[in-house]
C-alpha positions in Angstrom: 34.8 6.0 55.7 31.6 4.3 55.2 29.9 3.0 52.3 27.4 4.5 51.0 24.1 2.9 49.8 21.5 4.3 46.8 17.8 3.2 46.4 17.6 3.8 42.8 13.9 4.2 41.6 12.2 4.3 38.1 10.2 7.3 36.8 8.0 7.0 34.2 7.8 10.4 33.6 8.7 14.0 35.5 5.6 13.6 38.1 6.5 9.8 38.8 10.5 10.9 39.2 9.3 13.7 42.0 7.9 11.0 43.8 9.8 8.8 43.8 12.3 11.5 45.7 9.6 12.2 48.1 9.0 8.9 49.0 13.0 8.1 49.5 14.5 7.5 46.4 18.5 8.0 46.7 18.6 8.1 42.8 16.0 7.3 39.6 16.2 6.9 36.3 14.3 8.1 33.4 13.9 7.8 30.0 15.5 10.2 27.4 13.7 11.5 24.2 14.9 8.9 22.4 16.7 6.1 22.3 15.8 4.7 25.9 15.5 0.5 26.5 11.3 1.5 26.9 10.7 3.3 23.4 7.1 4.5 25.7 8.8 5.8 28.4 10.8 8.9 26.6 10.7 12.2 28.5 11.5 15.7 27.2 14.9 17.2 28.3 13.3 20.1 29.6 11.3 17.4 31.7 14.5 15.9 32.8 16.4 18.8 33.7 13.1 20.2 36.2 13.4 16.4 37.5 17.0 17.3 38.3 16.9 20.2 40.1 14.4 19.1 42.3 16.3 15.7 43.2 19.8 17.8 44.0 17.9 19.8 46.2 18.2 16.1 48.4 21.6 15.5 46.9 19.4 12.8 45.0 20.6 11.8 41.6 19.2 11.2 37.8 20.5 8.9 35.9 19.0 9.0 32.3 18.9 5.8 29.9 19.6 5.6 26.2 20.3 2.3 25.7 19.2 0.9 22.6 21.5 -0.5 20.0 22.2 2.4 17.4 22.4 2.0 13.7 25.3 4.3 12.2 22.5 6.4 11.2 21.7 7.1 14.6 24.4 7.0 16.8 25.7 10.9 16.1 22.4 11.6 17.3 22.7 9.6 20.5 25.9 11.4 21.6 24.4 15.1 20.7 21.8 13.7 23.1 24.3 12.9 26.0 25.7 16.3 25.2 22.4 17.4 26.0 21.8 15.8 28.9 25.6 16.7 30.3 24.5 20.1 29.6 21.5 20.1 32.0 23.3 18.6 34.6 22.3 15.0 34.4 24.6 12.9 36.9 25.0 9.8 34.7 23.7 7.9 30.8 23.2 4.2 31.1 24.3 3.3 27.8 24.2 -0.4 26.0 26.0 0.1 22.8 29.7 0.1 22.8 29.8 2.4 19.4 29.3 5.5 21.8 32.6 5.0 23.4 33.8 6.1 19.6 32.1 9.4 20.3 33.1 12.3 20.9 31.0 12.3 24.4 31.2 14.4 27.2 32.9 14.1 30.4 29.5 12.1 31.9 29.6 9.2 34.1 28.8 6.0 32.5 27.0 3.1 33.4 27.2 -0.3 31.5 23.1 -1.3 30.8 22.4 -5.0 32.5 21.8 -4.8 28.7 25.4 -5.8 28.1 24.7 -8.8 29.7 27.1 -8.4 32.8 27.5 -11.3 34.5 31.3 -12.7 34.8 34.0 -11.5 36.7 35.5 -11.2 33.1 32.6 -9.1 31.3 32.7 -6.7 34.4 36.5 -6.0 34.1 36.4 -5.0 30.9 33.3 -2.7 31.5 35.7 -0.8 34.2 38.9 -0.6 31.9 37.1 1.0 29.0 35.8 3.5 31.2 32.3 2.8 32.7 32.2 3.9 36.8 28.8 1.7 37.3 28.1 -1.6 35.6 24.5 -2.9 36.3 24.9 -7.0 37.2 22.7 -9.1 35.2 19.4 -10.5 37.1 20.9 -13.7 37.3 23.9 -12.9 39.0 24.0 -14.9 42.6 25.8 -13.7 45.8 28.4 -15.5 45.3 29.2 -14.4 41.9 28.7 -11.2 43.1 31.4 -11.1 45.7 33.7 -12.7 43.3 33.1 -9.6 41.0 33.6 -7.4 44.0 36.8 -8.9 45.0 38.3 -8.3 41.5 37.0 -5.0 40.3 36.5 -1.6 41.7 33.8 -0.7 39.6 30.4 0.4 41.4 28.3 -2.3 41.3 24.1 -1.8 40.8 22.0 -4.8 40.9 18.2 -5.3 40.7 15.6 -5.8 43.8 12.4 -5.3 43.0 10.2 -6.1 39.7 9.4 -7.7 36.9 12.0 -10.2 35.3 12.9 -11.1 31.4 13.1 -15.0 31.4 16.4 -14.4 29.0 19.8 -13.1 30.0 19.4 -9.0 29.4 20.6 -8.1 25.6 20.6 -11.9 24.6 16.9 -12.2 23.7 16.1 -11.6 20.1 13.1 -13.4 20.3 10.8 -10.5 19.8 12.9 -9.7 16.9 12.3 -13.1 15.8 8.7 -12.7 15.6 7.6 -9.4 15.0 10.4 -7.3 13.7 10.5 -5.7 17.2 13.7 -5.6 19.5 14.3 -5.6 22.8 17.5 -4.5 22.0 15.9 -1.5 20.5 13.3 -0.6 23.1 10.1 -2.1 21.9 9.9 -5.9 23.2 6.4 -7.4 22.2 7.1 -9.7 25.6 6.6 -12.6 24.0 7.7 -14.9 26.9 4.8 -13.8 28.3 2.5 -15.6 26.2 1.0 -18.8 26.8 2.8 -21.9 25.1 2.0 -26.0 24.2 4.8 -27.9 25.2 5.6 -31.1 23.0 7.7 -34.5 23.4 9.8 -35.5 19.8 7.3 -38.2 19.7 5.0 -35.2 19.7 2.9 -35.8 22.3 1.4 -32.9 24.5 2.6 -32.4 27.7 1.5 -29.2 28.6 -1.4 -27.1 27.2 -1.6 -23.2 27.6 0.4 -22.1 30.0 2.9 -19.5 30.2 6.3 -21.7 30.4 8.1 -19.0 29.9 7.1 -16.3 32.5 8.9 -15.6 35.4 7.3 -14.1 38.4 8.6 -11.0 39.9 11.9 -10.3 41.6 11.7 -9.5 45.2 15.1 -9.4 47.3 13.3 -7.6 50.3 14.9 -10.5 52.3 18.8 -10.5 50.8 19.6 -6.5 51.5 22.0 -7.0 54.1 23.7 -9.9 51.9 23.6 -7.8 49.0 25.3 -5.2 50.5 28.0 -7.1 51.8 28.7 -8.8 48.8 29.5 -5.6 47.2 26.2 -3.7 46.1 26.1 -0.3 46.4 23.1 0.8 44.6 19.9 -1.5 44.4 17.3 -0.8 41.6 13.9 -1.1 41.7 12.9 -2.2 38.5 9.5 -0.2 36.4 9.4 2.4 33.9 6.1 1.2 32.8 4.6 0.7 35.7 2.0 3.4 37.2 2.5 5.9 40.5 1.0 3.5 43.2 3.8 1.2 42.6 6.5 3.8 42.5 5.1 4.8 45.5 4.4 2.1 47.2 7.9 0.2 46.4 9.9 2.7 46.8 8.4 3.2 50.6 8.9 -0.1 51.3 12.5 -0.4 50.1 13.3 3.3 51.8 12.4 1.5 55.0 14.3 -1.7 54.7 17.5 0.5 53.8 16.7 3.0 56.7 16.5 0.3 59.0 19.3 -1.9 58.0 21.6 1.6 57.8 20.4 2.5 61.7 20.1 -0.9 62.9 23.8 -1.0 63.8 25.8 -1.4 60.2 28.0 1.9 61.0 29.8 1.2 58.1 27.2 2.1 55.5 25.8 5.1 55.2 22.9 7.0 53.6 23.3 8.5 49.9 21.4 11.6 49.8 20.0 13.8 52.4 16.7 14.2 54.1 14.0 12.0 55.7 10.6 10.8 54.8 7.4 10.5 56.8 4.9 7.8 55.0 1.3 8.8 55.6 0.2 4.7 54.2 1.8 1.1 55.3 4.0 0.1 52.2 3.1 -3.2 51.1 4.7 -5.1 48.1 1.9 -7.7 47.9 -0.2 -4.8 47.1 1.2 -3.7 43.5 1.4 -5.5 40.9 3.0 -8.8 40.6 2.8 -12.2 39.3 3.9 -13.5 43.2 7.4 -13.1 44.2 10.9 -15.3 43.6 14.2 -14.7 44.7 15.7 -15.9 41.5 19.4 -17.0 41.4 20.5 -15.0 44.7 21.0 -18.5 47.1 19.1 -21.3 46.1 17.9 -22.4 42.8 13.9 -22.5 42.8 10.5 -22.7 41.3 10.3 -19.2 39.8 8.0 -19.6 36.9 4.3 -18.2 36.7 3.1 -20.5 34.7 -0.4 -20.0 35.4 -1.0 -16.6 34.2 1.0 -13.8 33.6 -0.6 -11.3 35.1 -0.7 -9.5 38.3 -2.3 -12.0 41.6 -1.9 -9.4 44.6 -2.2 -10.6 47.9 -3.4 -13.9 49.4 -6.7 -12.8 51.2 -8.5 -15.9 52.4 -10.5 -18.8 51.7 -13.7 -19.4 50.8 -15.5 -21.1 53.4 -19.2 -21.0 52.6 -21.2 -20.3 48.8 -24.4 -18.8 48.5 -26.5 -17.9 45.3 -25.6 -14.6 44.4 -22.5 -14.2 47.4 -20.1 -16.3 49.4 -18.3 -16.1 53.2 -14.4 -15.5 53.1 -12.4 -16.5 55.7 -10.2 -13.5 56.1 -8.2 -11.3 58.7 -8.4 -8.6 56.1 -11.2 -5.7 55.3 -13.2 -5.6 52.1 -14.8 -2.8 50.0 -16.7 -2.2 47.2 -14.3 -1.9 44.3 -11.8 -4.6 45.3 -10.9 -6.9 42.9 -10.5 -10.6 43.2 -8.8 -13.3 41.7 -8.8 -17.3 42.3 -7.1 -20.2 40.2 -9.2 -22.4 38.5 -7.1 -25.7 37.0 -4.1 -23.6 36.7 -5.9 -20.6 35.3 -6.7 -17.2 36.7 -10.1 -16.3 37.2 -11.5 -13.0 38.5 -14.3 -10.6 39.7 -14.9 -7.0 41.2 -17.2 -6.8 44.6 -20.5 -5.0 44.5 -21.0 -4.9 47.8 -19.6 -6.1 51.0 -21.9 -7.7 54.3 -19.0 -8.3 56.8 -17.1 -11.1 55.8 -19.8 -12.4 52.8 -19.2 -10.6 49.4 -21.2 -10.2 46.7 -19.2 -10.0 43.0 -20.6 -8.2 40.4 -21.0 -11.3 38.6 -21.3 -14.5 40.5 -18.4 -16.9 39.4 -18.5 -20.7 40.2 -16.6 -21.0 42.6 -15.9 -24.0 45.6 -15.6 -23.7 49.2 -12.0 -23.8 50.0 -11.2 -22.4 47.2 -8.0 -19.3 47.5 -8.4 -16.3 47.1 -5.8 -13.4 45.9 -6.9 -9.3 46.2 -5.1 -8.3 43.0 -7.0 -4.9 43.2 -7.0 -3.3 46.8 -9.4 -0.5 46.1 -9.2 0.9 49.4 -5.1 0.8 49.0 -4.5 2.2 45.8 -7.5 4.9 46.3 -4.8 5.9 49.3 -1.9 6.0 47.0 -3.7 8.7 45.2 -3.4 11.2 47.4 -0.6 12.8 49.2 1.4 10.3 50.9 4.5 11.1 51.7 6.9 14.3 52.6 10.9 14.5 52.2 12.4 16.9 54.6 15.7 18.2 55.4 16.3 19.6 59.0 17.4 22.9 59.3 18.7 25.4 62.5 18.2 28.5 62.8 19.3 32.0 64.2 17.9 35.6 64.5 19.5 38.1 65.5 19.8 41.7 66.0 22.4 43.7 63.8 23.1 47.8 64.2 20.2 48.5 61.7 17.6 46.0 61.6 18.2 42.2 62.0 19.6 39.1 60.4 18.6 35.6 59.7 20.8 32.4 59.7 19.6 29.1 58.3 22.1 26.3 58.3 21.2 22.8 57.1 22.3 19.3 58.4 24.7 19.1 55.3 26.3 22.0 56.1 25.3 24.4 53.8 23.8 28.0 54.9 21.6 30.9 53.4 22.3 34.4 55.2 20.5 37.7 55.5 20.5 41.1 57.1 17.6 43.4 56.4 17.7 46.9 57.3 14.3 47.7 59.3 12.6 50.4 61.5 13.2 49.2 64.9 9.6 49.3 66.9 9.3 48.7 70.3 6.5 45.8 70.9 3.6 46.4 73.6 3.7 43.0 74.5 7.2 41.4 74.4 6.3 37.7 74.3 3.5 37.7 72.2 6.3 39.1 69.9 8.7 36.8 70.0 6.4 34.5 69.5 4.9 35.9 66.5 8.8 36.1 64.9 9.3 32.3 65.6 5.8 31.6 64.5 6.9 32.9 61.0 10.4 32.2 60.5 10.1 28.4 61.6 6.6 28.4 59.1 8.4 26.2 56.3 5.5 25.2 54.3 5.9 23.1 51.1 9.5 23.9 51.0 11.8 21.0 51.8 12.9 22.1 54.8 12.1 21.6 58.5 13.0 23.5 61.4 14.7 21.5 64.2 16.7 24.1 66.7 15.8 27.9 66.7 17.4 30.3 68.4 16.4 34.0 69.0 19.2 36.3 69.8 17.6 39.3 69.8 16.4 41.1 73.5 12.7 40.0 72.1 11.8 44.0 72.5 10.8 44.9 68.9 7.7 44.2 66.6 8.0 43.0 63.0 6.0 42.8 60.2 4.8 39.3 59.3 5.3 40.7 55.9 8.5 41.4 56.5 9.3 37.9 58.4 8.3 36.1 55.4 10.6 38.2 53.1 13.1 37.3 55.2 12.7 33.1 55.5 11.8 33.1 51.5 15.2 34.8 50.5 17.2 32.8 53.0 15.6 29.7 51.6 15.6 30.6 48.5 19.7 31.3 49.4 19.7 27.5 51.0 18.2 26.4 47.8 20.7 27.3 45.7 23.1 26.2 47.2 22.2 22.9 47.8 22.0 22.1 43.9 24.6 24.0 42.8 26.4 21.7 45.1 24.9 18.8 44.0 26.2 19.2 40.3 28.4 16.0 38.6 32.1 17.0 38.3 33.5 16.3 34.9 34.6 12.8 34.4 37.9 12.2 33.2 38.3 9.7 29.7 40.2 6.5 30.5 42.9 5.3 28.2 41.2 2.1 27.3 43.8 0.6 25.0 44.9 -2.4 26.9 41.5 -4.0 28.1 40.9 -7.2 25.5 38.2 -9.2 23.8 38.3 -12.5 22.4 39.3 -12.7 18.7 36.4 -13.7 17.4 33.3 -12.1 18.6 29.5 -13.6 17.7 26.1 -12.3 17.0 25.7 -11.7 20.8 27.7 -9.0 21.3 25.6 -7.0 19.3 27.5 -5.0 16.9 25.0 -2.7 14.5 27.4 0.1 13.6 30.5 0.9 12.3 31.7 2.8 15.4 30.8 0.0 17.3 33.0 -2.5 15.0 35.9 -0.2 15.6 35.5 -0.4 19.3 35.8 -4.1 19.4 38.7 -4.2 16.9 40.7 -1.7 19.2 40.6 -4.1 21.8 41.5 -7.3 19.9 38.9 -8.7 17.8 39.4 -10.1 14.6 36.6 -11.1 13.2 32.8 -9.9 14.5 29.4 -11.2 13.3 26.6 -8.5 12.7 24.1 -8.2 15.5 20.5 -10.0 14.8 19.0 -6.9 14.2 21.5 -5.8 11.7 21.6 -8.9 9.9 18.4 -10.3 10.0 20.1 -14.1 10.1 18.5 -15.9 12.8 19.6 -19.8 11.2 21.2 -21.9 13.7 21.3 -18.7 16.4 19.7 -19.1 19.8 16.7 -16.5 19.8 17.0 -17.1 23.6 19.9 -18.2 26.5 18.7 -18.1 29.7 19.4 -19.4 32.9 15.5 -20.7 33.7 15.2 -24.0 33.0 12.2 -25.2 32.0 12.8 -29.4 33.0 13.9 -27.7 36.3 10.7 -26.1 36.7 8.8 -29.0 35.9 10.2 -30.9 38.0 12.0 -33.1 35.2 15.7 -31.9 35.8 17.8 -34.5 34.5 21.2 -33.2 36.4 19.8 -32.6 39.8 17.1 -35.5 40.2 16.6 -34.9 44.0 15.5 -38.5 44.5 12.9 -37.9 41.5 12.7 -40.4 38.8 12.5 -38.2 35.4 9.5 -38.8 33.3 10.8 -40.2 29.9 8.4 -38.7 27.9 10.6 -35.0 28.9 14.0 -36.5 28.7 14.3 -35.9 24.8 13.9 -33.4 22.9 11.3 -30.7 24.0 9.0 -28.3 21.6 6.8 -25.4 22.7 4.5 -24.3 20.3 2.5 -20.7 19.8 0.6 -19.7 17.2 1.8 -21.5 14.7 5.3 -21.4 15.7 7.3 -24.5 16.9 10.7 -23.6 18.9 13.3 -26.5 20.2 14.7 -26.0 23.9 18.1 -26.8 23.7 19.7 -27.6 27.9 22.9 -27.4 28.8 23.1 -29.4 31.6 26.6 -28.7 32.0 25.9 -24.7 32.5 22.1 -25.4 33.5 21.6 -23.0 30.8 18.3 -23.3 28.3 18.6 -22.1 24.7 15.3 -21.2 22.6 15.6 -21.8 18.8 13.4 -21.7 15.8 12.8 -25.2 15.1 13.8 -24.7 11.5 17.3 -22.9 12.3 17.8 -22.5 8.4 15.3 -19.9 8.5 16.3 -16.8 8.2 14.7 -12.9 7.7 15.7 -10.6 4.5 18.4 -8.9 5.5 17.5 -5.4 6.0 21.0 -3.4 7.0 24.3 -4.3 7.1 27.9 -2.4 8.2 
């Protein structure tokens, strides 16, 4: 039996969700009312359950997140929620707090948040015993660590392609917290790894001034999909429920092909997920969307993956500048420029940019002239002409159909059978009248029986059983398709609905005895869950506690000597700089952190630099 692999696809809201569908999208997910990872992203159920009906039509799925951490004041709430979302037919809840699983919940699939910081063979395991069917692999996770998991679980296993990525192992970064009283933990991360930081020697001398240390560009393993899904991937995630249509769009294009193409270029042993296929009406291209440029992270090779420059979007390399006027300069460019495009170039490592007024051939005049150098690059981080495109109507899903007509004793029947198997049926009793011209009339009943419209349906076989000698109505033609669609229709999704998932006896999986701030416990039921499977003694979460003294406010597998070339474990042939081989500082508005490296683990921990400080304790279990 084959395997088969899901493009899962985020939706902002309802109208990003339906496109995401038409333009390929095995799966999405969406934000609840409440208590989703993207507190801006929420989406009404009745939202959610239009979203769902119209992505079983393809046997496409919706998974819906809600997961935050929950305080005990909170977490009833959170399961009447899932009930909720069972209720409406949701296929799955990606959940990151462990308290639920002391709910009384319904028998909905669950998937274990990257949240819960997924990334050992160890971590996973115990995700499958205590009952979660999908665990979603931490960002960092590489190939290799990814066919290990494979090889010792069974649990599906989802892991990002596409999109933007938190510098921080996922559920570890309390940074935010830290700072502004805002979690990422509880869906409203201030992003302050995006923000540009001084970096300082212990002898306090500035190395680096104003730069973003601790932004990472964007994700992109466009090139790793047949890897991936040998390793053991079954479900690869485009990451963006913030970001606008053009990139759902766009992305999700661009990934449906790269699946479509790896599926039917010989790989019999995968197969497609849902049903139906898409014709683009644009040329997907990730360059186009935004993004800080692209990395590959941890999937093969360790890298440069930092945007240190800026962190915002750069777009596409365009060309060079190869001559500078007064008001207007020469590109040297294969590509086409408009009015509207916008332009970016880097100016001693920082981002400048400009819109074109008008456009002469290949010499563009900016709305502003900026000083700027021949030879200097040039990045289209605004394609007007491209997302102007996007706008419109760019792609239609489809779902091939046959069809029969035929004559019965009293009037006729129609027969519409799809690819899946699944059929709609009618017989209509009519007046019989003979035509005057025969194939004009048989041509007039295909002409309206095949005439599909917006539906998702498309006619690939027809068949016309009748003698061809009668005349009907088109009135009575399009009766007949709309109820035999309509018939189809029902089917489909009624097919398409989750079966009940049975509860797992989690009892024997096991935890360490002692359990620290990281595993973030905020509630009771949560407490309890942990206990049941072996631990003794569990620290309060950050966000419960408020006691940040001596506790990393980040852990993350970026290193920021690596990146600078200064890695004192793999020297390449490099001679390290002394002045980065003690202790490092980076500095932001008035705030001094210490990088703590573990060579050992090539791990990087951020703390406050005075880890006695802590925050009034606000809660507590």
């Amino acid at each position: 039996m084959s395997q088969k692999l899901e493009l899962l696809a985020p939706a902002k809201n309802y109208e990003q969700g339906r496109e995401a569908i038409n333009h390929g999208a095995d799966a999405l997910y969406i934000g609840a009312p409440s208590y989703g990872a993207r507190m801006s992203a929420g989406n009404s159920l009745e939202d959610i359950e239009s979203l769902v009906k119209y992505a079983h039509l393809f046997h496409s799925k919706v998974y819906v997140t809600v997961n935050t951490l929950l305080y005990d004041d909170e977490i009833e709430q959170a399961a009447r929620l899932i009930h909720q979302l069972y209720n409406i037919g949701v296929d799955a809840v990606l959940i990151q707090d462990m308290g639920l699983l002391q709910c009384n919940l319904p028998p909905i699939e669950l998937h274990a948040s990257t949240q819960t910081h997924n990334a050992t063979v160890e971590r996973v395991h115990f995700l499958e015993q205590v009952g979660f069917r999908r665990v979603v692999l931490a960002r960092e996770t590489s190939l290799e660590q990814i066919r290990q998991i494979r090889q010792h679980t069974q649990v599906e296993l989802e892991s990002f392609v596409q999109g933007a990525l938190c510098v921080c192992y996922s559920g570890q970064c309390y940074l935010s917290e830290y700072l502004t009283h805002r979690s990422g933990n509880r869906g409203c991360c201030t992003q302050p790894c995006r923000s540009a930081y001084d970096l300082y020697n212990e002898q306090g001398k500035l190395l680096r001034q104003g730069e973003h240390l601790l932004s990472l560009r964007d994700f992109s393993a466009a090139q790793h999909i047949e890897a991936m899904a040998e390793a053991g991937i079954v479900s690869f995630k485009i990451e963006g429920r913030l970001k606008d249509m053009g990139y759902v769009k766009n992305v999700t294009a661009y990934y449906r092909q790269l699946l479509d193409n790896f599926i039917g270029g010989g790989h019999s042993m995968y197969s497609h997920s849902s049903s139906g296929h898409c014709s683009f009406y644009f040329v997907p291209d990730l360059e186009k969307t935004f993004n800080r440029g692209f990395t590959d992270y941890f999937l093969e090779h360790r890298q440069p993956m930092a945007s240190i420059a800026t962190q915002k979007s750069i777009g596409k390399l365009v060309g060079t500048v190869s001559e500078v006027m007064r008001d207007s300069f020469v590109v040297d460019s294969e590509y086409t420029f408009v009015p509207g495009d916008g332009l970016c170039y880097f100016v001693k490592n920082e981002l400048q940019g400009f819109l074109i007024n008008r456009v002469d051939g290949k010499k563009l005049f900016p709305n502003n002239m900026p000083t700027i150098a021949k030879g200097t690059v040039l990045y289209r981080n605004n394609d007007f002409a491209f997302e102007k495109l996007l706008q419109g109507k760019t792609a239609v899903r489809k779902i091939d159909v046959k069809m029969k007509f035929a004559e019965c004793p009293d009037g006729c029947s129609l027969l519409v059978e799809d690819v899946d198997g699944y059929s709609g049926m009618i017989s209509s009793v009519c007046e019989k009248v003979l035509a005057h011209n025969v194939e004009h009339a048989k041509e007039q009943v295909k002409r309206q029986l095949t005439k599909m419209g917006d539906t998702c349906f498309q006619v690939i076989s027809y068949e016309d059983l009748t003698e061809g000698r009668y005349f009907f109505t088109s009135a009575f033609l399009n009766g007949l398709r709309r109820e035999v669609v309509q018939q189809l229709v029902c089917k489909r999704i009624a097919s398409a609905q989750p079966l009940p998932v049975e509860t797992i006896d989690n009892g024997m999986a096991r935890v360490d005895a002692r359990l620290d701030y990281r595993y973030n416990v905020v509630n009771h039921r949560a407490d309890k869950f942990y206990r049941m499977h072996g631990a003794k003694e569990i620290e309060s979460g950050i966000e419960l506690s408020q006691q940040f003294a001596g506790k990393a406010l980040m852990t993350t597998k970026y290193c920021l000597r690596f990146e600078l070339g200064q890695c004192l474990r793999h020297k390449n042939n490099v001679t390290v700089d002394k002045e980065y081989q003690g202790n490092l500082y980076l500095k932001n508005n008035k705030k001094t952190f210490s990088l703590c490296f573990d060579c050992v683990n090539c791990q990087m921990q951020v703390f406050a630099k005075d880890r006695n400080t802590n925050h009034h304790k606000t809660k507590s279990l």
